[in-house]
PQR file of N, CA, C, O and H, with PARSE charges and radii, in Angstrom:
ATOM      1  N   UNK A   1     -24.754  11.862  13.094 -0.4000 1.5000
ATOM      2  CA  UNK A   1     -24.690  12.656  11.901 -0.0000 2.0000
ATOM      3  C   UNK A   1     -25.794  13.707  11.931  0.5500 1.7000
ATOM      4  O   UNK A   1     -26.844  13.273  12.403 -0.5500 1.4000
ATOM      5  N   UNK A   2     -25.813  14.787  11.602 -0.4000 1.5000
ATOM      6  CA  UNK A   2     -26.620  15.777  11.608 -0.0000 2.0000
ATOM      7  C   UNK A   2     -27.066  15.870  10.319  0.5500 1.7000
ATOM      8  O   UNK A   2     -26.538  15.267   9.385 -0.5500 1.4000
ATOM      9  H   UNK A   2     -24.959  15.139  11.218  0.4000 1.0000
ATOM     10  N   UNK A   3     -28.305  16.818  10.189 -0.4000 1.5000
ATOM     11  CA  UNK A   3     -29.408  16.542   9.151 -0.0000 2.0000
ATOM     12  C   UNK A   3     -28.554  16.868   7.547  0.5500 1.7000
ATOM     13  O   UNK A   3     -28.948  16.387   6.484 -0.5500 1.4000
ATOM     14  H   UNK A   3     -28.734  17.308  10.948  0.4000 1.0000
ATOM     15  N   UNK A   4     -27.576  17.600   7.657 -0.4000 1.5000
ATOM     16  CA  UNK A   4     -26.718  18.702   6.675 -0.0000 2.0000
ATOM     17  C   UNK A   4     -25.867  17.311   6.266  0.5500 1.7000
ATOM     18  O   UNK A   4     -25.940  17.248   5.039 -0.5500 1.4000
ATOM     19  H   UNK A   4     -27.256  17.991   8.520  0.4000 1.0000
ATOM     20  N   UNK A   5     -25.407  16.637   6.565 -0.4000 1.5000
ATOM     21  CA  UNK A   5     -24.447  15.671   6.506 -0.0000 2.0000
ATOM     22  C   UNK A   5     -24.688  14.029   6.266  0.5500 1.7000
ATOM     23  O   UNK A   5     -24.219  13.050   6.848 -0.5500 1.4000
ATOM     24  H   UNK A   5     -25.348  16.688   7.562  0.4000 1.0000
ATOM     25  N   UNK A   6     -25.833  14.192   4.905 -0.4000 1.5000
ATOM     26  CA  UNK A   6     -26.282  12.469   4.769 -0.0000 2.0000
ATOM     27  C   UNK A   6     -24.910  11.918   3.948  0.5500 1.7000
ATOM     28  O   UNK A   6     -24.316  12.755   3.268 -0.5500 1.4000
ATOM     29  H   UNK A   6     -26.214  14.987   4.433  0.4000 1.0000
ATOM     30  N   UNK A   7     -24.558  10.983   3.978 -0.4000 1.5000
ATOM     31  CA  UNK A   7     -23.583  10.133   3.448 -0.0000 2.0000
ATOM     32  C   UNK A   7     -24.146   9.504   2.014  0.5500 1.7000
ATOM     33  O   UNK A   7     -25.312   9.293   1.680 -0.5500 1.4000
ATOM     34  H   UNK A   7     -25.041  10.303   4.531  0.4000 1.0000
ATOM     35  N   UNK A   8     -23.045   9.305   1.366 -0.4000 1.5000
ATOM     36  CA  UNK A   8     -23.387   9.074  -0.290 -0.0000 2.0000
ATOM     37  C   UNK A   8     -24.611   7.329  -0.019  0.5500 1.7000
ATOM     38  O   UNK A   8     -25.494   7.114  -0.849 -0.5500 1.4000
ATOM     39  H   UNK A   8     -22.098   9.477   1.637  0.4000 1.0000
ATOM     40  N   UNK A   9     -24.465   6.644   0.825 -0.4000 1.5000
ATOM     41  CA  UNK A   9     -25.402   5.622   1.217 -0.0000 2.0000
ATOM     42  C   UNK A   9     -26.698   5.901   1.727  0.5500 1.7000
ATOM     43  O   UNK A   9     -27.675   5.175   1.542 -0.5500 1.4000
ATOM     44  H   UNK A   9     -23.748   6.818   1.499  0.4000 1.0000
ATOM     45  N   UNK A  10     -26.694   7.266   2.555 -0.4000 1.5000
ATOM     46  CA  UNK A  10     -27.892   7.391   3.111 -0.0000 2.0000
ATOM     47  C   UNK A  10     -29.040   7.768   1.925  0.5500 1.7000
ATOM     48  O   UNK A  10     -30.259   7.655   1.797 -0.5500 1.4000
ATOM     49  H   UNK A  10     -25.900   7.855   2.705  0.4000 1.0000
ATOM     50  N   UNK A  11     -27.966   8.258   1.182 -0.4000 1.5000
ATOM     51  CA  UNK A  11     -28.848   9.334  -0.213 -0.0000 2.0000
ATOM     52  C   UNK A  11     -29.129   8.432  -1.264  0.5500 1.7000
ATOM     53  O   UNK A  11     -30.094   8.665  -1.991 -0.5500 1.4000
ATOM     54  H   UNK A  11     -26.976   8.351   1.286  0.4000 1.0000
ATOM     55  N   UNK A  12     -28.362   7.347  -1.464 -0.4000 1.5000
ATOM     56  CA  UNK A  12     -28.995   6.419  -2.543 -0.0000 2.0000
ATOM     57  C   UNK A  12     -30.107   5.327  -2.383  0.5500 1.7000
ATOM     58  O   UNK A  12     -30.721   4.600  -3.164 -0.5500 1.4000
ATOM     59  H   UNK A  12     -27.577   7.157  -0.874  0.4000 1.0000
ATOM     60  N   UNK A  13     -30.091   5.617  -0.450 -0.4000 1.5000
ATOM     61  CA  UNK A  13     -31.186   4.975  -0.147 -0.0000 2.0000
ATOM     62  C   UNK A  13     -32.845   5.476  -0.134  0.5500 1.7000
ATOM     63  O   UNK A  13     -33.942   4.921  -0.203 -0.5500 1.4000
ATOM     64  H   UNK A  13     -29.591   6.207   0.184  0.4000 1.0000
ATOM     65  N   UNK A  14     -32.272   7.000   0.010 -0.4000 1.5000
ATOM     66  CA  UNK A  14     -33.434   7.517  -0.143 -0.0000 2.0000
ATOM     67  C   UNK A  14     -34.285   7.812  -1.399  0.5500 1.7000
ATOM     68  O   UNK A  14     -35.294   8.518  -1.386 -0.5500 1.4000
ATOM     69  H   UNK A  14     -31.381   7.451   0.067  0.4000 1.0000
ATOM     70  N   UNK A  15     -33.582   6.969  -2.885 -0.4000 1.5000
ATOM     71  CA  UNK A  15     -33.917   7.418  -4.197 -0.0000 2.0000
ATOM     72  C   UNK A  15     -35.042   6.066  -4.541  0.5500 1.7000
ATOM     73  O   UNK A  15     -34.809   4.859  -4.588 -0.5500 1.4000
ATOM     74  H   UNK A  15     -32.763   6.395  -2.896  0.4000 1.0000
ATOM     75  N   UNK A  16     -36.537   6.952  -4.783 -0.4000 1.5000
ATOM     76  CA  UNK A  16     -37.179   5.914  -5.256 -0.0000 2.0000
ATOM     77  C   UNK A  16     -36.167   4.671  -6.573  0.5500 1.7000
ATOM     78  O   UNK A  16     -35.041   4.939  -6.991 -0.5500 1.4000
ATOM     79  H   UNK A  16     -36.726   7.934  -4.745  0.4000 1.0000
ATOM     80  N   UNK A  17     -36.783   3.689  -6.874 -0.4000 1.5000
ATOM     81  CA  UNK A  17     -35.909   3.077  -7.669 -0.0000 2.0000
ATOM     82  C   UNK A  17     -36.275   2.966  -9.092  0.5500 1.7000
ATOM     83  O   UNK A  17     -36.181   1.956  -9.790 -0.5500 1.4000
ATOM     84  H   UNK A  17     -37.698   3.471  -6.534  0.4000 1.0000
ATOM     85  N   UNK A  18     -36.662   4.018  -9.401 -0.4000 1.5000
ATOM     86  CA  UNK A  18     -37.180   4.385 -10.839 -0.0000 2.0000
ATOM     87  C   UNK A  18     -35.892   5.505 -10.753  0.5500 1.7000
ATOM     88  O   UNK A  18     -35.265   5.574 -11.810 -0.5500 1.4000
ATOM     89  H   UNK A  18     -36.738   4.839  -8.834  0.4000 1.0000
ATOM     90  N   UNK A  19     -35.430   6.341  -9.720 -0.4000 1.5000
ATOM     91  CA  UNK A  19     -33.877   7.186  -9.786 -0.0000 2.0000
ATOM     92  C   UNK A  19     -33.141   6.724  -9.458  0.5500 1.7000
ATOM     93  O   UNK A  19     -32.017   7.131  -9.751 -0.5500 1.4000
ATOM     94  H   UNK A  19     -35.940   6.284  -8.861  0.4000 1.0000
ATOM     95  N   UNK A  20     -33.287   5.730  -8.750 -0.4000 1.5000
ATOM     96  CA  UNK A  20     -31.961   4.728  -9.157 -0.0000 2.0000
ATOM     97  C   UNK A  20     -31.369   4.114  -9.928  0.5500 1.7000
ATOM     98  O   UNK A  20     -30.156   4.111 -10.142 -0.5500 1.4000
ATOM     99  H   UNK A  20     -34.201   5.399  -8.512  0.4000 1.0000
ATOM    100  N   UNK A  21     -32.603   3.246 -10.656 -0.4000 1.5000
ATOM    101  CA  UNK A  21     -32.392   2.785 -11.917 -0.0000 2.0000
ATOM    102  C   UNK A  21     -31.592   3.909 -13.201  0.5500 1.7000
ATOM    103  O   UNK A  21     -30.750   3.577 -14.035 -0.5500 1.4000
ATOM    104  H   UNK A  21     -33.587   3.248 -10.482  0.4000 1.0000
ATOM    105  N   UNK A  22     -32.179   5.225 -12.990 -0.4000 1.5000
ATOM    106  CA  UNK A  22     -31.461   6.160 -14.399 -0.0000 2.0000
ATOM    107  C   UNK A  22     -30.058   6.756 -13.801  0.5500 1.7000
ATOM    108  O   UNK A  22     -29.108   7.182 -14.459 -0.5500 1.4000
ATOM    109  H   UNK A  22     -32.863   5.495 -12.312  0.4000 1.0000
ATOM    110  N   UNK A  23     -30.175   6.679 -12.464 -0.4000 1.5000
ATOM    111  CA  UNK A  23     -28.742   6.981 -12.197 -0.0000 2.0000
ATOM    112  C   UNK A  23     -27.800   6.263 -12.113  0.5500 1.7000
ATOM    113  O   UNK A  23     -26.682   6.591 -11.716 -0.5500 1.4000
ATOM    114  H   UNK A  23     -30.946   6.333 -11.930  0.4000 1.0000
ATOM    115  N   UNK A  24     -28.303   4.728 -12.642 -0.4000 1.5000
ATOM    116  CA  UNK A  24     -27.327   3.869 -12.229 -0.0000 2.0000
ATOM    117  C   UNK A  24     -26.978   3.767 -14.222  0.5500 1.7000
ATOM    118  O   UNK A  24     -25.847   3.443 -14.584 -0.5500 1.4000
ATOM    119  H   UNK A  24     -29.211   4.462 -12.965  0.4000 1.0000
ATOM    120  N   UNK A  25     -27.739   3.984 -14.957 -0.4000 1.5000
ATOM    121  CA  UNK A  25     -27.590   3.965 -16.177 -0.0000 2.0000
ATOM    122  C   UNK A  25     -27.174   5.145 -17.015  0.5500 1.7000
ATOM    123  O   UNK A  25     -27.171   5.013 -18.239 -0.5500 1.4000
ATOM    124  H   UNK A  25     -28.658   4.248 -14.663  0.4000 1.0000
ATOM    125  N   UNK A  26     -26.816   6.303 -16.454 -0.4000 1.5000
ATOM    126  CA  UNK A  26     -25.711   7.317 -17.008 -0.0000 2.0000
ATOM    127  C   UNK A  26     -24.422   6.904 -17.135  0.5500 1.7000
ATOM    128  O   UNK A  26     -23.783   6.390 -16.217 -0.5500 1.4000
ATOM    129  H   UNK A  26     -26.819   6.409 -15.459  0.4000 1.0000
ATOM    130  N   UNK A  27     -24.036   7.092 -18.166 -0.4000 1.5000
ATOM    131  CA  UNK A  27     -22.125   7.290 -18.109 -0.0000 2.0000
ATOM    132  C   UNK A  27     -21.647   7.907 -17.532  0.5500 1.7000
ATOM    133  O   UNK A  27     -21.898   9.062 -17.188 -0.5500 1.4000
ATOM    134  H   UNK A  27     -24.555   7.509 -18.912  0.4000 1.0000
ATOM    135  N   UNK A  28     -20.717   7.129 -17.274 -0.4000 1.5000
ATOM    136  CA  UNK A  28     -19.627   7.943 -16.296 -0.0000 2.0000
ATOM    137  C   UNK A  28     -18.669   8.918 -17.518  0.5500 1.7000
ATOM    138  O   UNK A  28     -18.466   8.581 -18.684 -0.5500 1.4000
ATOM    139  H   UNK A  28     -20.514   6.191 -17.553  0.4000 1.0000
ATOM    140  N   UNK A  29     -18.191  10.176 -16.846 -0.4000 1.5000
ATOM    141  CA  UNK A  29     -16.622  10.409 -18.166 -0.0000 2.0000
ATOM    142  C   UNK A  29     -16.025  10.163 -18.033  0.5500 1.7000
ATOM    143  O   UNK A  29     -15.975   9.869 -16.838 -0.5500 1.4000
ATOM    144  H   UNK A  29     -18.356  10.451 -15.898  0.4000 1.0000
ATOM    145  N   UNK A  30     -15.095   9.948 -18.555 -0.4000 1.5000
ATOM    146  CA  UNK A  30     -13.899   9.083 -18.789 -0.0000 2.0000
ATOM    147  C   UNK A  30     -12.661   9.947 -18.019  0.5500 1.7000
ATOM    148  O   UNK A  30     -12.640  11.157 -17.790 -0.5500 1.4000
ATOM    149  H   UNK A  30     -15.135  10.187 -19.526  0.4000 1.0000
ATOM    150  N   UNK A  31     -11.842   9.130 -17.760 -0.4000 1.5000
ATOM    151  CA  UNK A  31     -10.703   9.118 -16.775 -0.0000 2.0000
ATOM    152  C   UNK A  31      -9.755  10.276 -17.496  0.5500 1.7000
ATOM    153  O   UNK A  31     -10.144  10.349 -18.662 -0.5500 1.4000
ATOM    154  H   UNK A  31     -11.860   8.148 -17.946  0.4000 1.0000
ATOM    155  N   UNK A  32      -8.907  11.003 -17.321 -0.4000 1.5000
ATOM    156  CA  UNK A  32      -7.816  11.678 -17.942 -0.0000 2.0000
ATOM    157  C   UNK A  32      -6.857  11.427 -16.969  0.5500 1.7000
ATOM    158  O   UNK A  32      -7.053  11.605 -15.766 -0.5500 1.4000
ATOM    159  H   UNK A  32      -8.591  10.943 -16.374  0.4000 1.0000
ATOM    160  N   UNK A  33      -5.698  10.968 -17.520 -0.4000 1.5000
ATOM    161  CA  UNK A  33      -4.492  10.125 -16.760 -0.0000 2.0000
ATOM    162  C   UNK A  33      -3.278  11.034 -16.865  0.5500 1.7000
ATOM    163  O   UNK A  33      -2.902  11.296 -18.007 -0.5500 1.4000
ATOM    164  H   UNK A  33      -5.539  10.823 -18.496  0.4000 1.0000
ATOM    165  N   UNK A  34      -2.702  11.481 -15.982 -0.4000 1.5000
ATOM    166  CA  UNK A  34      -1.532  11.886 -16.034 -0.0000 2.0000
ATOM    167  C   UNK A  34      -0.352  11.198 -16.856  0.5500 1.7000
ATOM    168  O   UNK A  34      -0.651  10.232 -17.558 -0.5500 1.4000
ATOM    169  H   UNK A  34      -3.007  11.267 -15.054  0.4000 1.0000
ATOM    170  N   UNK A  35       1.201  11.714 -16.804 -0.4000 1.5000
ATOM    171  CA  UNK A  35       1.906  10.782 -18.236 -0.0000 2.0000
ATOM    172  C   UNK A  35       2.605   9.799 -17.504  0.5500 1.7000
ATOM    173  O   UNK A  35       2.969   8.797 -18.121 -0.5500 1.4000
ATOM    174  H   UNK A  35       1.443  12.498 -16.233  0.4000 1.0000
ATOM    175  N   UNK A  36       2.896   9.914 -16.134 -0.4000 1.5000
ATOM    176  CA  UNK A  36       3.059   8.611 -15.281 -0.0000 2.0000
ATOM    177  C   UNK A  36       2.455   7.855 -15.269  0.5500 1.7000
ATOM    178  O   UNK A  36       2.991   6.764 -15.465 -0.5500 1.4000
ATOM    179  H   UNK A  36       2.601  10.727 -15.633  0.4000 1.0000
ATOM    180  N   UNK A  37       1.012   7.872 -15.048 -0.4000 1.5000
ATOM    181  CA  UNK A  37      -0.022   6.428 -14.576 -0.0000 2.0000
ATOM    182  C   UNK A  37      -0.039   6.179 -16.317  0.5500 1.7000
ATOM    183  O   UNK A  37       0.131   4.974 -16.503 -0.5500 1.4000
ATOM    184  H   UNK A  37       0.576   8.758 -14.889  0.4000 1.0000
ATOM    185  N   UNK A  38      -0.161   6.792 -17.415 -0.4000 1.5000
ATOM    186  CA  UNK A  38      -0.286   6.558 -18.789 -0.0000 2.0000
ATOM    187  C   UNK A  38       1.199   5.374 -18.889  0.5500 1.7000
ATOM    188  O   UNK A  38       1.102   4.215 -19.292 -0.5500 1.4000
ATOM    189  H   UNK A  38      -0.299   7.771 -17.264  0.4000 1.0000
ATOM    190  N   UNK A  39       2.228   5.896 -18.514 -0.4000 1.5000
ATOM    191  CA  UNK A  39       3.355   5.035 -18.641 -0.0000 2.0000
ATOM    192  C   UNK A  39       3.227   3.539 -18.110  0.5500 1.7000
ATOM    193  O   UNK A  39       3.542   2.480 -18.653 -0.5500 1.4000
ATOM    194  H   UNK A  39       2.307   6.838 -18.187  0.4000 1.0000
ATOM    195  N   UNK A  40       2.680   3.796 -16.912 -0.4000 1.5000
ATOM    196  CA  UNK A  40       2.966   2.707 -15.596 -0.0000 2.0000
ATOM    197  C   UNK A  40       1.855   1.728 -16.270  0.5500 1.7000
ATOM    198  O   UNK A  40       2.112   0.527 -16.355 -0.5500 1.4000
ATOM    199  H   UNK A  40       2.424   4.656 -16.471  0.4000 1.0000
ATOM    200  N   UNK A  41       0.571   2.265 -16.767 -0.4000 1.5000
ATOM    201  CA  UNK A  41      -0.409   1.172 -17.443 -0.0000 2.0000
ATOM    202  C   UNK A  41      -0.342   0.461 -18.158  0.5500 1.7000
ATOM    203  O   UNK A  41      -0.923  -0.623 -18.122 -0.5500 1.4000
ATOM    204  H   UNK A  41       0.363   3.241 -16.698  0.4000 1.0000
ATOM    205  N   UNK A  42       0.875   1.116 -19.605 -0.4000 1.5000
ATOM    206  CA  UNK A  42       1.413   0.767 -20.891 -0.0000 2.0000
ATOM    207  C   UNK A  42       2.231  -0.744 -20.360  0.5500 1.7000
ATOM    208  O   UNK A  42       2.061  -1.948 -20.552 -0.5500 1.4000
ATOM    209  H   UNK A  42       1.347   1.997 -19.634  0.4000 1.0000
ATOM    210  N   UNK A  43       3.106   0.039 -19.663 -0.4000 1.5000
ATOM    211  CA  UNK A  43       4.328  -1.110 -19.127 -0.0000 2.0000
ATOM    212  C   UNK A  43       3.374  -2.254 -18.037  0.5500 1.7000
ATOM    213  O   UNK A  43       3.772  -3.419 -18.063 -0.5500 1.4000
ATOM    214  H   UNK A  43       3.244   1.018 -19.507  0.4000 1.0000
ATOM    215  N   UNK A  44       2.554  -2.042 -17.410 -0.4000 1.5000
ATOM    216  CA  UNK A  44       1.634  -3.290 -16.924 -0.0000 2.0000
ATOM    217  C   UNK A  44       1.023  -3.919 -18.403  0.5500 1.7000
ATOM    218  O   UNK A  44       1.208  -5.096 -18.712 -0.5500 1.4000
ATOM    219  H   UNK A  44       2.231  -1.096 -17.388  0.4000 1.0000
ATOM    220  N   UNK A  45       0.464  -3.202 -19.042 -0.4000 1.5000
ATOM    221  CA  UNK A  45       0.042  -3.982 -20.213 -0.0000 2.0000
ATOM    222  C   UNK A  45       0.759  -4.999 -20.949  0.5500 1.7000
ATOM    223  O   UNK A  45       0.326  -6.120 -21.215 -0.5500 1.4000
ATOM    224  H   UNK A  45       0.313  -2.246 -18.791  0.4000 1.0000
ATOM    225  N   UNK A  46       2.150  -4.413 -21.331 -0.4000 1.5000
ATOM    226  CA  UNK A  46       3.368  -5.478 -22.014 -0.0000 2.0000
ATOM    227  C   UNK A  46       3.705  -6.387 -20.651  0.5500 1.7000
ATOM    228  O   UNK A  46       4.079  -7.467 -21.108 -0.5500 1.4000
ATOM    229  H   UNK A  46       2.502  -3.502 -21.115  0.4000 1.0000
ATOM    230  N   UNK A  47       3.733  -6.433 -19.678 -0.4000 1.5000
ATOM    231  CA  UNK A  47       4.366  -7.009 -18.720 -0.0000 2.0000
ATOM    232  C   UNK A  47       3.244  -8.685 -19.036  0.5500 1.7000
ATOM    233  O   UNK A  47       3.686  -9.803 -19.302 -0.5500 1.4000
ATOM    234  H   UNK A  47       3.429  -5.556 -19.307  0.4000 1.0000
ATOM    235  N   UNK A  48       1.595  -8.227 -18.857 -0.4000 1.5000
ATOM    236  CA  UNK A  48       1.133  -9.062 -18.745 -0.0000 2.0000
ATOM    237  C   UNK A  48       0.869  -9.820 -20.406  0.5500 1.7000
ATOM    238  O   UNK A  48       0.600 -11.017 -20.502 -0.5500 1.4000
ATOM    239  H   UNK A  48       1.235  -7.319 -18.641  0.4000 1.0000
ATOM    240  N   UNK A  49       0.989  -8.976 -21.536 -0.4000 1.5000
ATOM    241  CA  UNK A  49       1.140  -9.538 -23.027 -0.0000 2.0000
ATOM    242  C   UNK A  49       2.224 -10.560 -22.812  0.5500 1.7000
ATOM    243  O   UNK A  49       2.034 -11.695 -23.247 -0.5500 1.4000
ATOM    244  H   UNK A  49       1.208  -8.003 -21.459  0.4000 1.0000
ATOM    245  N   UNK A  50       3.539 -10.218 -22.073 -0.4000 1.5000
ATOM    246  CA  UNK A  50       4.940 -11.048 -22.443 -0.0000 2.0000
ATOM    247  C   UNK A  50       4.362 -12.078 -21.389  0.5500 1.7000
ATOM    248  O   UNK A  50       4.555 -13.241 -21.742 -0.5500 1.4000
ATOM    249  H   UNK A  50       3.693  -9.295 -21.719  0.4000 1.0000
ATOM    250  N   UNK A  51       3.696 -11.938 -20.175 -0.4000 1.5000
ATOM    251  CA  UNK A  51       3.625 -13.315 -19.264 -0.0000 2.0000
ATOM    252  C   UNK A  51       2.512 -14.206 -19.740  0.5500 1.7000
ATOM    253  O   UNK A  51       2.365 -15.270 -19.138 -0.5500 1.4000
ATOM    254  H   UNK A  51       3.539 -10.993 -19.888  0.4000 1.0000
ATOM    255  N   UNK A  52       2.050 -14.040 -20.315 -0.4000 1.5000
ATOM    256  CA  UNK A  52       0.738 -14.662 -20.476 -0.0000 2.0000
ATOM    257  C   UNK A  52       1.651 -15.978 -21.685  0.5500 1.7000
ATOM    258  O   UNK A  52       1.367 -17.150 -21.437 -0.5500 1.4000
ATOM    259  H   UNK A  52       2.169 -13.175 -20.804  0.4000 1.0000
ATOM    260  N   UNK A  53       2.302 -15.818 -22.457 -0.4000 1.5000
ATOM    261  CA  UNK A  53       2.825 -17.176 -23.017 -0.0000 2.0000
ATOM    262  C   UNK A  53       3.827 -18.274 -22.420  0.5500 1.7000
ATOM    263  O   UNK A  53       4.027 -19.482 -22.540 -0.5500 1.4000
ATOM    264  H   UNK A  53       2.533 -14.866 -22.658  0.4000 1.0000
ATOM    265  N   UNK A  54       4.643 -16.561 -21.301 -0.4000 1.5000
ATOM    266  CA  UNK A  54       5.728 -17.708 -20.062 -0.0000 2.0000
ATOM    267  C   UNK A  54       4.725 -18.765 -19.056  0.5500 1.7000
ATOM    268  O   UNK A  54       4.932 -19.844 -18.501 -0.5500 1.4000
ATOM    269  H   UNK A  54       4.481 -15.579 -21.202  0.4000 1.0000
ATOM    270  N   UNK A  55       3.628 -17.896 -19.148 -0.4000 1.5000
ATOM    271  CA  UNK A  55       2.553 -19.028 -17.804 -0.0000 2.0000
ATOM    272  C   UNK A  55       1.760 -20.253 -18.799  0.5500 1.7000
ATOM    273  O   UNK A  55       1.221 -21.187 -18.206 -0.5500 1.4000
ATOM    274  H   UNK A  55       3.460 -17.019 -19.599  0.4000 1.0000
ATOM    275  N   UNK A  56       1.724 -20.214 -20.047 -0.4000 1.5000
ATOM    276  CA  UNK A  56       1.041 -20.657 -20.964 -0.0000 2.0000
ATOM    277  C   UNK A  56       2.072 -21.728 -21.226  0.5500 1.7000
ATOM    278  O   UNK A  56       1.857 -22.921 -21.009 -0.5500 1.4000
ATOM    279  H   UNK A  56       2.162 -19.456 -20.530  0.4000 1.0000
ATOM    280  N   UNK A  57       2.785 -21.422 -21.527 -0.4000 1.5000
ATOM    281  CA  UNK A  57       4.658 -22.647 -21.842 -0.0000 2.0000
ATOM    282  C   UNK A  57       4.628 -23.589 -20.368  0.5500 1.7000
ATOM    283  O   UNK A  57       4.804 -24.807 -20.403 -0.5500 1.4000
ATOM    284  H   UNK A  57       2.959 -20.454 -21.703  0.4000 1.0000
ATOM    285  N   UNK A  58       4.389 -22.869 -19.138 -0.4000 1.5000
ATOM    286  CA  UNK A  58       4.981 -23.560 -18.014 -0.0000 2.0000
ATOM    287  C   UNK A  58       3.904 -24.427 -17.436  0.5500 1.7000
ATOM    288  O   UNK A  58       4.247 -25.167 -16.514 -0.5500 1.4000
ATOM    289  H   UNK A  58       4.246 -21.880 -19.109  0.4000 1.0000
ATOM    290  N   UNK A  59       2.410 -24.458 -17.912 -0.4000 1.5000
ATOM    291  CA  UNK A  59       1.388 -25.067 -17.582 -0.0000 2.0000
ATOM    292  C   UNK A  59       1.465 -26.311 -18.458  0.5500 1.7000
ATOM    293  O   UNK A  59       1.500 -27.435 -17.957 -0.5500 1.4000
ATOM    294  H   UNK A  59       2.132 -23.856 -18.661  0.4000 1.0000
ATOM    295  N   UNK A  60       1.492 -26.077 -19.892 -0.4000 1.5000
ATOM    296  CA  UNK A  60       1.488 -26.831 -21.277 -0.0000 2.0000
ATOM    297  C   UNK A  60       2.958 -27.996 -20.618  0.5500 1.7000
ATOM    298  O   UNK A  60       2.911 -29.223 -20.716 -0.5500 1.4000
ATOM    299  H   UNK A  60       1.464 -25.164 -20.298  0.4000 1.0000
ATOM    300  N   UNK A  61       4.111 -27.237 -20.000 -0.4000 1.5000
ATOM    301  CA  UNK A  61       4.920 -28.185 -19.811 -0.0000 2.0000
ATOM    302  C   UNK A  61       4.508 -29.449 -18.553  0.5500 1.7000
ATOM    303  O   UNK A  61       4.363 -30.665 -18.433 -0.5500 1.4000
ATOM    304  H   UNK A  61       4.149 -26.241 -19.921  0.4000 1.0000
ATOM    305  N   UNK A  62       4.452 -28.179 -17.781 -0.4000 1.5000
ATOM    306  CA  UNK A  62       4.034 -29.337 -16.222 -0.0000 2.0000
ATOM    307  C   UNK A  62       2.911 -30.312 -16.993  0.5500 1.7000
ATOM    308  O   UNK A  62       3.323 -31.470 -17.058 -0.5500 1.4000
ATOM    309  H   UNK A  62       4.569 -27.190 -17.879  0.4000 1.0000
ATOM    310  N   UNK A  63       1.903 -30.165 -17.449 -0.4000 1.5000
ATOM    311  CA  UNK A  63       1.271 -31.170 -17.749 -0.0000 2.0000
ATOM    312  C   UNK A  63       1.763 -32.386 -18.287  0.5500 1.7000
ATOM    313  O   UNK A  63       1.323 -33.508 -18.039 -0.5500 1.4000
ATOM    314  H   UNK A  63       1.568 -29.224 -17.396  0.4000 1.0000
ATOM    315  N   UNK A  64       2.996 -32.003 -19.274 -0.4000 1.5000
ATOM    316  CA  UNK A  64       3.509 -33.266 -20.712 -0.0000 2.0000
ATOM    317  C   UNK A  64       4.428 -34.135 -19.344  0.5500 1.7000
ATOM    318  O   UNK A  64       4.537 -35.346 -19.148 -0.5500 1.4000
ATOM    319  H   UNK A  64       3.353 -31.091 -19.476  0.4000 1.0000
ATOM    320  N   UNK A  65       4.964 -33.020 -18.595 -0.4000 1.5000
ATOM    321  CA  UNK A  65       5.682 -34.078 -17.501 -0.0000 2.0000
ATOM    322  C   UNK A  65       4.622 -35.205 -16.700  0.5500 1.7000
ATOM    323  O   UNK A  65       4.671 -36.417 -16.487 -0.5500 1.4000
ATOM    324  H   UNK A  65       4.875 -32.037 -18.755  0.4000 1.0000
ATOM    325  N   UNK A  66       3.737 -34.208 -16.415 -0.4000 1.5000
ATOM    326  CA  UNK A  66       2.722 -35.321 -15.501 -0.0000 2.0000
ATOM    327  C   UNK A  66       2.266 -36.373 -16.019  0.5500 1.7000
ATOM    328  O   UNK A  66       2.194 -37.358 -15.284 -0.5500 1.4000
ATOM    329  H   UNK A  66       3.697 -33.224 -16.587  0.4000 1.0000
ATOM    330  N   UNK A  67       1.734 -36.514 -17.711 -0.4000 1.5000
ATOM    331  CA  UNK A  67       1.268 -37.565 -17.975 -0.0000 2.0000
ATOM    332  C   UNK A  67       2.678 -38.704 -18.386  0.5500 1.7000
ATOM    333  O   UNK A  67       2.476 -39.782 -18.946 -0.5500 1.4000
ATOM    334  H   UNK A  67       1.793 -35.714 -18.308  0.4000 1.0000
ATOM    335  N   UNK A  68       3.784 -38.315 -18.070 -0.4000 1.5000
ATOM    336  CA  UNK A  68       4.728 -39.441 -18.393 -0.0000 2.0000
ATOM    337  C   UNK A  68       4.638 -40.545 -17.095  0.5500 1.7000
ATOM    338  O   UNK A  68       5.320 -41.570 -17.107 -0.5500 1.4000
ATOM    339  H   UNK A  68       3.947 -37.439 -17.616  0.4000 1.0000
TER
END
């Protein structure tokens, strides 16, 4: 690697850790999502709202079977 060309690792190594520390404690900004990934997130969201009681029913069951 030549002198022009440090890598995002070489450079956080070189930060005393008093600039590390404040750079590690800025906010980031926030994401702006196109209306696809906005869609595709929504519909992962309900996907895992509706599974979370089918995996919740099928655990609650296997168990009532096991203790018979």
């Amino acid at each position: 690697m030549s002198r022009h060309q440090l890598s995002d690792e070489d450079l956080i190594g070189l930060l005393e850790q008093t600039q590390l520390a404040s750079a590690k404690t800025r906010p980031l900004p926030r994401r702006h999502f196109g209306t696809a990934t906005l869609t595709l997130l929504i519909a992962l969201r309900v996907y895992v709202i509706l599974a979370i009681p089918v995996v919740a029913y099928a655990f609650i069951h296997a168990l009532a079977l096991g203790a018979k």
